[in-house]
Biotite code that builds the C-alpha atoms (Angstrom):
import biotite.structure as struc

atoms = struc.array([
    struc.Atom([-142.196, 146.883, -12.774], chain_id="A", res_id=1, res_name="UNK", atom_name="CA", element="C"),
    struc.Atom([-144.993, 144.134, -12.148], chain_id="A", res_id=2, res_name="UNK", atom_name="CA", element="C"),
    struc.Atom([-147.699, 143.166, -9.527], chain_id="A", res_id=3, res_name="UNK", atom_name="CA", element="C"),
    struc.Atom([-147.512, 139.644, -9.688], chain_id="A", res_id=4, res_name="UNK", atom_name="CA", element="C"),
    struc.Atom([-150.668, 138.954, -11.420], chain_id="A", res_id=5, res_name="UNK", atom_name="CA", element="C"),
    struc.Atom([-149.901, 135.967, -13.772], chain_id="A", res_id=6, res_name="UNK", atom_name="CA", element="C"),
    struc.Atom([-151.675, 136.858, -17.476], chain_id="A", res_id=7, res_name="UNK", atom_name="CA", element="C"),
    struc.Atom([-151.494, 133.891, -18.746], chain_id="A", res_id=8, res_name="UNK", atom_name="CA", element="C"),
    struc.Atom([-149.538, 129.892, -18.998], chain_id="A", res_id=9, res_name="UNK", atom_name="CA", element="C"),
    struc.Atom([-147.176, 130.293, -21.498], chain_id="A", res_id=10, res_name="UNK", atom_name="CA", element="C"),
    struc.Atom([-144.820, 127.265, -23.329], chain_id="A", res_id=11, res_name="UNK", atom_name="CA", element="C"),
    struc.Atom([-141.371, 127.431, -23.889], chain_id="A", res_id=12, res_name="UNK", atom_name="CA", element="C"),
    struc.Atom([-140.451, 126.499, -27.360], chain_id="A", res_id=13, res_name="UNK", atom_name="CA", element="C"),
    struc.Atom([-137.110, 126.910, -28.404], chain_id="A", res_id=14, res_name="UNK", atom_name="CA", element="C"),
    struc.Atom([-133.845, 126.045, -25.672], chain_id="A", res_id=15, res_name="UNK", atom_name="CA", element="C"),
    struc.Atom([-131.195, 127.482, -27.448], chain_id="A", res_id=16, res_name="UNK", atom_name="CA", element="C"),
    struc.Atom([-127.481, 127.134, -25.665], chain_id="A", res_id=17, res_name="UNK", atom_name="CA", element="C"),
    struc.Atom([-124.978, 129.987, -26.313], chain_id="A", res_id=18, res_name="UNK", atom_name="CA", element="C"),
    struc.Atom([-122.887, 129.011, -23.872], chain_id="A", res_id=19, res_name="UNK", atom_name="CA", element="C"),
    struc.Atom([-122.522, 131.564, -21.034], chain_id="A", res_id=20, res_name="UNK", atom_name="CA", element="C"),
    struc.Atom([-126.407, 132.375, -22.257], chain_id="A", res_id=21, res_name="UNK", atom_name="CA", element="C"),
    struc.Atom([-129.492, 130.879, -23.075], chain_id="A", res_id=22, res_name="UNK", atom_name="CA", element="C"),
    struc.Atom([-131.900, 132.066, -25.254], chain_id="A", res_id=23, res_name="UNK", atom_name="CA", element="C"),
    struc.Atom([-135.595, 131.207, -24.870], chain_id="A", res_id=24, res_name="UNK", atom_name="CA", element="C"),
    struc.Atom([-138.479, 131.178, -27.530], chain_id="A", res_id=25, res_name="UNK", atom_name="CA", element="C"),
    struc.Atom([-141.794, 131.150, -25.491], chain_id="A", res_id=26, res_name="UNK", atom_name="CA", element="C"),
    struc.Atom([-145.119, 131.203, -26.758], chain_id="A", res_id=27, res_name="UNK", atom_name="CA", element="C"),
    struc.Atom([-147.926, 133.383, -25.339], chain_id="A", res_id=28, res_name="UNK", atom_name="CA", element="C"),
    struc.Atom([-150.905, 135.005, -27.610], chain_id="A", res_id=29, res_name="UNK", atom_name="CA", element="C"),
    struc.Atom([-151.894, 137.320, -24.813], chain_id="A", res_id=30, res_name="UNK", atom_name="CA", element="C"),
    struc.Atom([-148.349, 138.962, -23.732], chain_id="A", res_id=31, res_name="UNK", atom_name="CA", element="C"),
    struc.Atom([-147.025, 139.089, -27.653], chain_id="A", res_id=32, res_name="UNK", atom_name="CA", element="C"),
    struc.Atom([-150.046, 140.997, -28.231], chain_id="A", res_id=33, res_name="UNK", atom_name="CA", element="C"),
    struc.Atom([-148.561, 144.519, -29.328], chain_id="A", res_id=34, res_name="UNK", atom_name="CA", element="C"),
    struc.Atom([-145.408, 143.400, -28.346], chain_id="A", res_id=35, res_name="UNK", atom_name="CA", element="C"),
    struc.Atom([-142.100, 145.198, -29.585], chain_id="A", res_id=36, res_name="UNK", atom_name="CA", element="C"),
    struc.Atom([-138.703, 144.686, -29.529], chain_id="A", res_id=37, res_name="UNK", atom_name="CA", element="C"),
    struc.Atom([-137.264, 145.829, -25.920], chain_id="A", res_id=38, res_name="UNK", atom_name="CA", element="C"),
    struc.Atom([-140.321, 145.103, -23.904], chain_id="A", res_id=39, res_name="UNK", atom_name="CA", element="C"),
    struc.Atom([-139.909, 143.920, -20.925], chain_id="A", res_id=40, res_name="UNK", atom_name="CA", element="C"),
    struc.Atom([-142.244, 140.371, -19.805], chain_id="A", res_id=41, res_name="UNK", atom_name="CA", element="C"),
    struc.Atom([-141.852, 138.359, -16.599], chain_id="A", res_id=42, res_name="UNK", atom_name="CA", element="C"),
    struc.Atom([-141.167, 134.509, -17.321], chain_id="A", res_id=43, res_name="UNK", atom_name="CA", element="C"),
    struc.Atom([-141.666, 132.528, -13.726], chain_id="A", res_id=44, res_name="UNK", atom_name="CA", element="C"),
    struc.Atom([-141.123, 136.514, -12.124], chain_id="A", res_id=45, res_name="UNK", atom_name="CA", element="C"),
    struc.Atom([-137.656, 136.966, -14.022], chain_id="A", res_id=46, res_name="UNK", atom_name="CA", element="C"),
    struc.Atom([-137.908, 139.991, -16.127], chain_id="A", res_id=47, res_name="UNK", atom_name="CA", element="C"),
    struc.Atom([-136.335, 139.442, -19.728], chain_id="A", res_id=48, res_name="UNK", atom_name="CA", element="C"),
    struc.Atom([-136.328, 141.843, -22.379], chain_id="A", res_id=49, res_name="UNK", atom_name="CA", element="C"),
    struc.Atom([-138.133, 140.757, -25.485], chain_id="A", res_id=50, res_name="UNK", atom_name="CA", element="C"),
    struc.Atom([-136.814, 140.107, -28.583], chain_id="A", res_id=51, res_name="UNK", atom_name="CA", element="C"),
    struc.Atom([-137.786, 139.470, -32.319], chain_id="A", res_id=52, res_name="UNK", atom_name="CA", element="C"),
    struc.Atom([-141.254, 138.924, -31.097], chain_id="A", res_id=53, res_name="UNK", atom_name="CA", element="C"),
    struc.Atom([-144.251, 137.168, -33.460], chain_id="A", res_id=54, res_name="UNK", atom_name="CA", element="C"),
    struc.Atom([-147.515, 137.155, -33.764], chain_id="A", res_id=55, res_name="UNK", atom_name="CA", element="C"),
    struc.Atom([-147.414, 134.796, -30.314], chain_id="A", res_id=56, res_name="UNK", atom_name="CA", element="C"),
    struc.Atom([-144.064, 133.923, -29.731], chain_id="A", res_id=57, res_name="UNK", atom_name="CA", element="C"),
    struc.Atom([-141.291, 135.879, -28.097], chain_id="A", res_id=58, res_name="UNK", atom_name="CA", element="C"),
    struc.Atom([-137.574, 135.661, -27.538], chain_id="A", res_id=59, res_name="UNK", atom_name="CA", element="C"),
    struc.Atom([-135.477, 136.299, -24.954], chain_id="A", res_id=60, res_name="UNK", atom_name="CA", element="C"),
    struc.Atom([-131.867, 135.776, -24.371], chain_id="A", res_id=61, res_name="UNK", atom_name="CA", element="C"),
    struc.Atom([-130.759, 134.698, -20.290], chain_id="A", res_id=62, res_name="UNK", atom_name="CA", element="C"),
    struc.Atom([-127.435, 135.729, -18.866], chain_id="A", res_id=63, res_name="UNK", atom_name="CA", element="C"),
    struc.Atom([-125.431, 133.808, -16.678], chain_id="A", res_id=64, res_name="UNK", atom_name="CA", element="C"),
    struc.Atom([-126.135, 135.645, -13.796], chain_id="A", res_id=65, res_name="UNK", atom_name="CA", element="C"),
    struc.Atom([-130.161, 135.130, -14.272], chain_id="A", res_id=66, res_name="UNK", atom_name="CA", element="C"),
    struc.Atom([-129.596, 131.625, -14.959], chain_id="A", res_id=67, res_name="UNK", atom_name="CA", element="C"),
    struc.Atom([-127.285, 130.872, -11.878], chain_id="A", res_id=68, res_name="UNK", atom_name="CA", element="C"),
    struc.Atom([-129.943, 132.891, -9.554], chain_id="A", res_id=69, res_name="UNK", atom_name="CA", element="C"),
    struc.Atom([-133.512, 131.698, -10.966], chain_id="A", res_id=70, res_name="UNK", atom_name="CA", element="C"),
    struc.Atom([-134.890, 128.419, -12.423], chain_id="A", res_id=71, res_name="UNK", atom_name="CA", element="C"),
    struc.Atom([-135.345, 129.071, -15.957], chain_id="A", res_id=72, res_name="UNK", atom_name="CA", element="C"),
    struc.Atom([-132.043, 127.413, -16.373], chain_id="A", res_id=73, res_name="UNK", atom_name="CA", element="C"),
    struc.Atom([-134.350, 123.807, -15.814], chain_id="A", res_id=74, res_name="UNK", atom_name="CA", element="C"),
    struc.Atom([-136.779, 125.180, -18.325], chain_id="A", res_id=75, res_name="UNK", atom_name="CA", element="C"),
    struc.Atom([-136.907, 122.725, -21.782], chain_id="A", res_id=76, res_name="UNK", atom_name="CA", element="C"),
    struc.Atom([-139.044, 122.800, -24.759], chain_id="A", res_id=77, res_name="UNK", atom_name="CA", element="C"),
    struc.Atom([-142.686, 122.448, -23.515], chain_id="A", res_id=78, res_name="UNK", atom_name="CA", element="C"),
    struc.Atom([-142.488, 123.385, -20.295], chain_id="A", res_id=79, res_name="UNK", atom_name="CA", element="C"),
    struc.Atom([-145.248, 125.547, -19.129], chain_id="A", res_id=80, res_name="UNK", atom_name="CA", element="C"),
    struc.Atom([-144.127, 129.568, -17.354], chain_id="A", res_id=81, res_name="UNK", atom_name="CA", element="C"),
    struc.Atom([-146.136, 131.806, -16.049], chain_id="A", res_id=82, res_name="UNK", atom_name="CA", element="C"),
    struc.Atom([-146.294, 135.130, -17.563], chain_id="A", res_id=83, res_name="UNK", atom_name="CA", element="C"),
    struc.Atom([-146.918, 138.767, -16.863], chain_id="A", res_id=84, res_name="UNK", atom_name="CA", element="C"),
    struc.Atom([-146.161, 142.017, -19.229], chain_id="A", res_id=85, res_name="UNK", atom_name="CA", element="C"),
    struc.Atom([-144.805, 145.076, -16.768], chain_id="A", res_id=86, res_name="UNK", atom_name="CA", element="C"),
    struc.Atom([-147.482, 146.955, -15.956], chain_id="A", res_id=87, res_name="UNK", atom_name="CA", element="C"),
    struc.Atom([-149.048, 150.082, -17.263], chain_id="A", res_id=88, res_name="UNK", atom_name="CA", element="C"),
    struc.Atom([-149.482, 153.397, -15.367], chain_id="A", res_id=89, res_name="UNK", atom_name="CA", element="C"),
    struc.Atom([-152.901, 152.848, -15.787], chain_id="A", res_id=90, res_name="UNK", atom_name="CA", element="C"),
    struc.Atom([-152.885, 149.504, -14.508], chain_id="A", res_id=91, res_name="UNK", atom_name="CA", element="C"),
    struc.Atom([-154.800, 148.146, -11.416], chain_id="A", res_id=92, res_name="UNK", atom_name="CA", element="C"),
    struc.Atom([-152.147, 147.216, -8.949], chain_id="A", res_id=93, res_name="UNK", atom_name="CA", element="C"),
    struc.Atom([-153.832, 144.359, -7.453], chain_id="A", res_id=94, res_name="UNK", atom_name="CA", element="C"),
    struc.Atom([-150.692, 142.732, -6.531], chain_id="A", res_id=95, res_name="UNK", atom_name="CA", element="C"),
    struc.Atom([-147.499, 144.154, -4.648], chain_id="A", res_id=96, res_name="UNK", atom_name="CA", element="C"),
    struc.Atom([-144.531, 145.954, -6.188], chain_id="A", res_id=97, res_name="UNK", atom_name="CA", element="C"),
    struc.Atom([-142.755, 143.193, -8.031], chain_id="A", res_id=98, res_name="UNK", atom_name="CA", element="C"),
    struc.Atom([-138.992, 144.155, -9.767], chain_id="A", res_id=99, res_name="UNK", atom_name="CA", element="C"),
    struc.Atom([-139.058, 140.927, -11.939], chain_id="A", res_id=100, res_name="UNK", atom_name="CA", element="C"),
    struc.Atom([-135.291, 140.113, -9.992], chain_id="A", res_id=101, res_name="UNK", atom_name="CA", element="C"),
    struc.Atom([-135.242, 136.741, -8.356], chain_id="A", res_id=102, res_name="UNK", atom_name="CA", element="C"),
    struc.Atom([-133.761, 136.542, -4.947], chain_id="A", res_id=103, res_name="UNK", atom_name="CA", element="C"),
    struc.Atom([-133.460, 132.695, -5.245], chain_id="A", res_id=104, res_name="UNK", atom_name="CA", element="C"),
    struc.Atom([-135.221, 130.234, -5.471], chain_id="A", res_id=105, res_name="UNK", atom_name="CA", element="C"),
    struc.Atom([-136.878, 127.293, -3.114], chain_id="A", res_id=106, res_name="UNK", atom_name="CA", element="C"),
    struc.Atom([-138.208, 124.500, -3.448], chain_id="A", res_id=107, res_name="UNK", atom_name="CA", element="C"),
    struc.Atom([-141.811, 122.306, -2.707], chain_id="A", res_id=108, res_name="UNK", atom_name="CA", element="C"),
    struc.Atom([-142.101, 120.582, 0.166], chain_id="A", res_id=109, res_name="UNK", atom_name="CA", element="C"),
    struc.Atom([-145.563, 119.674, 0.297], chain_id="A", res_id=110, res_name="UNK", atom_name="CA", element="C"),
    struc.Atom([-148.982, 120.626, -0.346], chain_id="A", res_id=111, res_name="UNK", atom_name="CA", element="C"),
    struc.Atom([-152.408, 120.140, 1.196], chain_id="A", res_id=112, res_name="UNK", atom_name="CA", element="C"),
    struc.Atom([-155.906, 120.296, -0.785], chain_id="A", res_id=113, res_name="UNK", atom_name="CA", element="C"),
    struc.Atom([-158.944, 121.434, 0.865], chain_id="A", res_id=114, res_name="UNK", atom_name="CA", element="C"),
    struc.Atom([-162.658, 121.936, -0.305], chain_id="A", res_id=115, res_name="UNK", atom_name="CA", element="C"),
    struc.Atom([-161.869, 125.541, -1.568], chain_id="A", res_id=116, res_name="UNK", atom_name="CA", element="C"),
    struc.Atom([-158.635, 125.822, -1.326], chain_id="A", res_id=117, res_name="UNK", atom_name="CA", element="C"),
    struc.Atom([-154.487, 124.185, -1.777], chain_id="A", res_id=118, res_name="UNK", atom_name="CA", element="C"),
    struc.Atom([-152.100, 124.989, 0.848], chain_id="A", res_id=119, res_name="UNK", atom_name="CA", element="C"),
    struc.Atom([-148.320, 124.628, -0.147], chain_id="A", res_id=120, res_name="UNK", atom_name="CA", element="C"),
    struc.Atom([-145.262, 124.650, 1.816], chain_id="A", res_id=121, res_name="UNK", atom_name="CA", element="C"),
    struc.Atom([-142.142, 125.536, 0.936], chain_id="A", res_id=122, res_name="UNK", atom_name="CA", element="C"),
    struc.Atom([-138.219, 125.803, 2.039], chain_id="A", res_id=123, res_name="UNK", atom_name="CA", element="C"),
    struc.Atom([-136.958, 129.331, 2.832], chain_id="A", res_id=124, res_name="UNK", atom_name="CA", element="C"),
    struc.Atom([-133.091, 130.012, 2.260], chain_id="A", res_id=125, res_name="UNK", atom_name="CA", element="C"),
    struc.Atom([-131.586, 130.974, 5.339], chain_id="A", res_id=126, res_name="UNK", atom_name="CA", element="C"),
    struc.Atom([-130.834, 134.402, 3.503], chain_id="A", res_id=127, res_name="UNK", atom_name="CA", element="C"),
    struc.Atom([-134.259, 135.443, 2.858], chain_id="A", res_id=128, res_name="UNK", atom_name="CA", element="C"),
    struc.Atom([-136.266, 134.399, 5.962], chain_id="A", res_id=129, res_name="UNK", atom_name="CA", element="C"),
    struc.Atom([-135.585, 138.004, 7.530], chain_id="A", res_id=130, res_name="UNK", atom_name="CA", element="C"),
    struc.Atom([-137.667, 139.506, 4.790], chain_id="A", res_id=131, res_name="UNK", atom_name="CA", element="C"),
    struc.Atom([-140.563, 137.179, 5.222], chain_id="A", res_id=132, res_name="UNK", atom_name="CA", element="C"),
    struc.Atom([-143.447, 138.340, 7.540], chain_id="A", res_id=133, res_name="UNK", atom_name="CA", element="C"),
    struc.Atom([-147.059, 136.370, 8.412], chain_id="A", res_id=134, res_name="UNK", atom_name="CA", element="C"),
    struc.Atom([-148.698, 138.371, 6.132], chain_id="A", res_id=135, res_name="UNK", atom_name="CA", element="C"),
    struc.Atom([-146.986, 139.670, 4.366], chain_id="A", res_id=136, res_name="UNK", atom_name="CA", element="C"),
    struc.Atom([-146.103, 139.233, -0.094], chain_id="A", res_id=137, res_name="UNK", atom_name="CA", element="C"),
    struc.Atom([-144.205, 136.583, -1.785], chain_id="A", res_id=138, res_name="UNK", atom_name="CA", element="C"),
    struc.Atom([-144.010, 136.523, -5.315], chain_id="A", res_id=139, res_name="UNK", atom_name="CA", element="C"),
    struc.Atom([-143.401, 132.335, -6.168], chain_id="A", res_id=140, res_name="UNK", atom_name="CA", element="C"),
    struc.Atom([-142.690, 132.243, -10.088], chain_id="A", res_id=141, res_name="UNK", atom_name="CA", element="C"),
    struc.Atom([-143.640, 135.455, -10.595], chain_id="A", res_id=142, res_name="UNK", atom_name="CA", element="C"),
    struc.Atom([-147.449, 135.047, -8.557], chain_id="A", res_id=143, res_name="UNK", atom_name="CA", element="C"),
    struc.Atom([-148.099, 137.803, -6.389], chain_id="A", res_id=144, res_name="UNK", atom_name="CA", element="C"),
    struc.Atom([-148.843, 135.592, -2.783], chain_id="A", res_id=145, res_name="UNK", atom_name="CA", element="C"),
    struc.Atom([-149.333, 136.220, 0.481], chain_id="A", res_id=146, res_name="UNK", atom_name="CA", element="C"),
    struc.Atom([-147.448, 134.215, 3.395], chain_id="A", res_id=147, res_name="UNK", atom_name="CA", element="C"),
    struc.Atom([-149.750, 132.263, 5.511], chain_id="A", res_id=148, res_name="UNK", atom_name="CA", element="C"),
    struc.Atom([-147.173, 130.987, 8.276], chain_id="A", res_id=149, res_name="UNK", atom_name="CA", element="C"),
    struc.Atom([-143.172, 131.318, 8.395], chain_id="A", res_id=150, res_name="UNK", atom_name="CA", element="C"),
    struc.Atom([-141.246, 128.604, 10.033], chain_id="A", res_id=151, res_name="UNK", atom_name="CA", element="C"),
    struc.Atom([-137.758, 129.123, 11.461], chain_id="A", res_id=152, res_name="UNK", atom_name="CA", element="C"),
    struc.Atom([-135.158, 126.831, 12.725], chain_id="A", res_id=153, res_name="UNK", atom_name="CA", element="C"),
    struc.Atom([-132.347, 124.741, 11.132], chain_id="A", res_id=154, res_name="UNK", atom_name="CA", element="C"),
    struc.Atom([-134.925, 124.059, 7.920], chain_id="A", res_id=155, res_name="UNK", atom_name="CA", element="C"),
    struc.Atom([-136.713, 126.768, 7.867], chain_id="A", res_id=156, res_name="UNK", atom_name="CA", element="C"),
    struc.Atom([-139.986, 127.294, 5.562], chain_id="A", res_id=157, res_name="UNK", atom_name="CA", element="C"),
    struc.Atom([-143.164, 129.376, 4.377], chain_id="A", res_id=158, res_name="UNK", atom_name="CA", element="C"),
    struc.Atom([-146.286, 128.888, 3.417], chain_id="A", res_id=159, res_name="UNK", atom_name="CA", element="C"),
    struc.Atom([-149.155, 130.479, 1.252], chain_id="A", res_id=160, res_name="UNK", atom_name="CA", element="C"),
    struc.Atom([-152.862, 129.370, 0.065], chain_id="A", res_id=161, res_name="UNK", atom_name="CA", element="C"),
    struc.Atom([-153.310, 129.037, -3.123], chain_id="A", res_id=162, res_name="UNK", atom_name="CA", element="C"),
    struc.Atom([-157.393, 129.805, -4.095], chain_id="A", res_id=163, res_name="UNK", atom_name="CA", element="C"),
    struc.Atom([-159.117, 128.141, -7.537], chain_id="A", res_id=164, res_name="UNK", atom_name="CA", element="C"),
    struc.Atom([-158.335, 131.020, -9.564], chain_id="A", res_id=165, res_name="UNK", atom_name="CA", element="C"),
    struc.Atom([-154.687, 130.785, -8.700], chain_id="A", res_id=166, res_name="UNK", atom_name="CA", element="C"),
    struc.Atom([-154.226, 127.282, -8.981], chain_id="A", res_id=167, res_name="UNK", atom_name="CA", element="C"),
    struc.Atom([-156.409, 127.166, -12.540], chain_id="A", res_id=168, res_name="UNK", atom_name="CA", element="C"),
    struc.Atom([-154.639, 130.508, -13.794], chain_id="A", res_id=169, res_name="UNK", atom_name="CA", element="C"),
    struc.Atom([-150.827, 129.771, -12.827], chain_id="A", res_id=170, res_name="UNK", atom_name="CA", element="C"),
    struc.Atom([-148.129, 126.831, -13.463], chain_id="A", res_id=171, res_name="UNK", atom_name="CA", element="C"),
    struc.Atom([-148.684, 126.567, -9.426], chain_id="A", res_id=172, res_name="UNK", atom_name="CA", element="C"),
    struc.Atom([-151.575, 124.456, -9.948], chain_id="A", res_id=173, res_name="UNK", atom_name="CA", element="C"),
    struc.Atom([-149.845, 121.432, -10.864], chain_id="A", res_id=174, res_name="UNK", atom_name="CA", element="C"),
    struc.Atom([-146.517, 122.461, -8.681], chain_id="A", res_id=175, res_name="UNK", atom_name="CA", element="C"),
    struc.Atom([-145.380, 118.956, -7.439], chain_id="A", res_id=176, res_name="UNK", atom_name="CA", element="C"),
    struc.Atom([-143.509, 118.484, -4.379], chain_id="A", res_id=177, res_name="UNK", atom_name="CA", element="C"),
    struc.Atom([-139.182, 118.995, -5.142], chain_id="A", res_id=178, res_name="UNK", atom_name="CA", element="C"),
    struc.Atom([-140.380, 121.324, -8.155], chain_id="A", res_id=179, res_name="UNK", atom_name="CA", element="C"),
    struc.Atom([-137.985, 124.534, -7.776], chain_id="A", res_id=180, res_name="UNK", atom_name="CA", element="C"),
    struc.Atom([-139.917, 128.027, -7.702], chain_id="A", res_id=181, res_name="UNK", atom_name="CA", element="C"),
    struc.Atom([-138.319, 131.281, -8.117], chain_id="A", res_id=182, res_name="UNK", atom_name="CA", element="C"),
    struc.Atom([-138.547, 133.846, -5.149], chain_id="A", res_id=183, res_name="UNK", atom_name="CA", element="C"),
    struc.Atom([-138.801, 137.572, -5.152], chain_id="A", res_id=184, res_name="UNK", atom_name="CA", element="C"),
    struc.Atom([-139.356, 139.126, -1.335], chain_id="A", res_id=185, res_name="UNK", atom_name="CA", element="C"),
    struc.Atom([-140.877, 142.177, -0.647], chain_id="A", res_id=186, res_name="UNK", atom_name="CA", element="C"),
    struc.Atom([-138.389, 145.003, -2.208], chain_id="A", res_id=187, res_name="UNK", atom_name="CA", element="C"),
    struc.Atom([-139.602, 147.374, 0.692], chain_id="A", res_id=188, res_name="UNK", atom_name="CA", element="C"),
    struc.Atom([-138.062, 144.853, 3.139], chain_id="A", res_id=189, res_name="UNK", atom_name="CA", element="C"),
    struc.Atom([-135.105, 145.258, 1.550], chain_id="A", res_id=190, res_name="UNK", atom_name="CA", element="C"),
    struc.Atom([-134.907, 149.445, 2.041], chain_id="A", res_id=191, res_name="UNK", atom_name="CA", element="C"),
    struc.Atom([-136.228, 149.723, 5.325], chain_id="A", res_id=192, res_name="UNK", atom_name="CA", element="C"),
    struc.Atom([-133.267, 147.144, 6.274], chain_id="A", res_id=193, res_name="UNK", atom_name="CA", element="C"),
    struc.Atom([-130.843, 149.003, 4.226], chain_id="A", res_id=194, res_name="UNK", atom_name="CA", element="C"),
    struc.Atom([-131.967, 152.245, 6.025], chain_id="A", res_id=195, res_name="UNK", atom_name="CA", element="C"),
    struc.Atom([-131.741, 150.607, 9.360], chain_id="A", res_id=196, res_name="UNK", atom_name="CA", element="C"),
    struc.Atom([-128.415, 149.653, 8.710], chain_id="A", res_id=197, res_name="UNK", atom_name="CA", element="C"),
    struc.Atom([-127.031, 152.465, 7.487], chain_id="A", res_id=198, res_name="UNK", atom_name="CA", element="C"),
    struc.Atom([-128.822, 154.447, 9.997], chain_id="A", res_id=199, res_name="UNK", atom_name="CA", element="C"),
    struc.Atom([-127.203, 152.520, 12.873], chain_id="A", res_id=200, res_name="UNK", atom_name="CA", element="C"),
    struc.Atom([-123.660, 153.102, 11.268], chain_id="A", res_id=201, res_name="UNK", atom_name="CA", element="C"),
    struc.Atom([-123.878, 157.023, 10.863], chain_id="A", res_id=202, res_name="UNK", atom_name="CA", element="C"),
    struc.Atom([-125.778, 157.358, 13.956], chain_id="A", res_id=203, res_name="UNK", atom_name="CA", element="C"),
])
């Protein structure tokens, strides 16, 4: 499990085709730091399990279905990822409960600077805008948000604010429009729908 707080910008390094698979080498000093073989670390919010990791390097192979459902299939040598090891039981949970298993993804539409702050827009698949509240938590490439506005209708969209330390600390900083993000919702959405449902049938 994760909260969404990005620990650092990491670089992918290595693109290796296998075919139905891609493996990934990604650098990152702070999240190979005591890393081992089988830990788990969020690249752009898609949870991969680490292997033969280095002194700052890690690799990570990416099944078909991961690739098909998330971004990383874009991702080439020297692109930048945000990165986040699963959290500790010890850990502050200043995000939200974040599974590291991308929902799909969306894309840029726009964003708008202000004096303290950047406020981005982006689309909403059709299939997802039930989870998404005013409000309520986003994670966008693996950053813990929350949803300023949601916009329904024929194209509908979301939007979040993104503050300094967000847009220095995270790959959303220099997000341009038509980029595409990966999108986790709200797993608790998910239940209490799945609860309602089932409720309504056996009731």
């Amino acid at each position: 499990m994760f909260t969404g707080l990005i620990e650092e910008v990491g670089e992918v390094v290595g693109v290796q085709d296998q075919g139905d698979a891609v493996r990934l080498t990604v650098r990152g000093p702070v999240v190979t730091d005591g890393a081992r073989h089988g830990d788990s670390i969020a690249v752009n919010g898609v949870c991969l399990t680490v292997t033969d990791p280095t002194a700052d390097t890690f690799t990570a192979d990416v099944m078909r279905e991961s690739l098909e459902r998330s971004s990383l299939g874009d991702l080439t040598g020297g692109s930048r990822v945000n990165l986040e090891r699963a959290m500790l039981p010890t850990t502050r949970f200043g995000g939200h409960v974040v599974q590291g298993h991308v929902d799909g993804t969306a894309r840029l539409l726009d964003r708008t600077p202000s004096e303290h702050w950047e406020f981005l827009r982006f689309t909403l698949p059709e299939s997802l805008a039930r989870y998404l509240v005013e409000k309520g938590s986003i994670t966008v490439d693996g950053t813990s948000l929350t949803v300023v506005e949601v916009a329904d209708g024929p194209e509908p969209w979301f939007s979040v604010s993104l503050i300094p330390t967000t847009l220095a600390d995270t790959t959303l900083g220099a997000l341009a429009p038509g980029a595409r993000v990966n999108l986790e919702v709200d797993v608790l959405a998910k239940y209490v729908e799945r609860l309602l449902v089932k409720g309504a049938v056996h009731g």
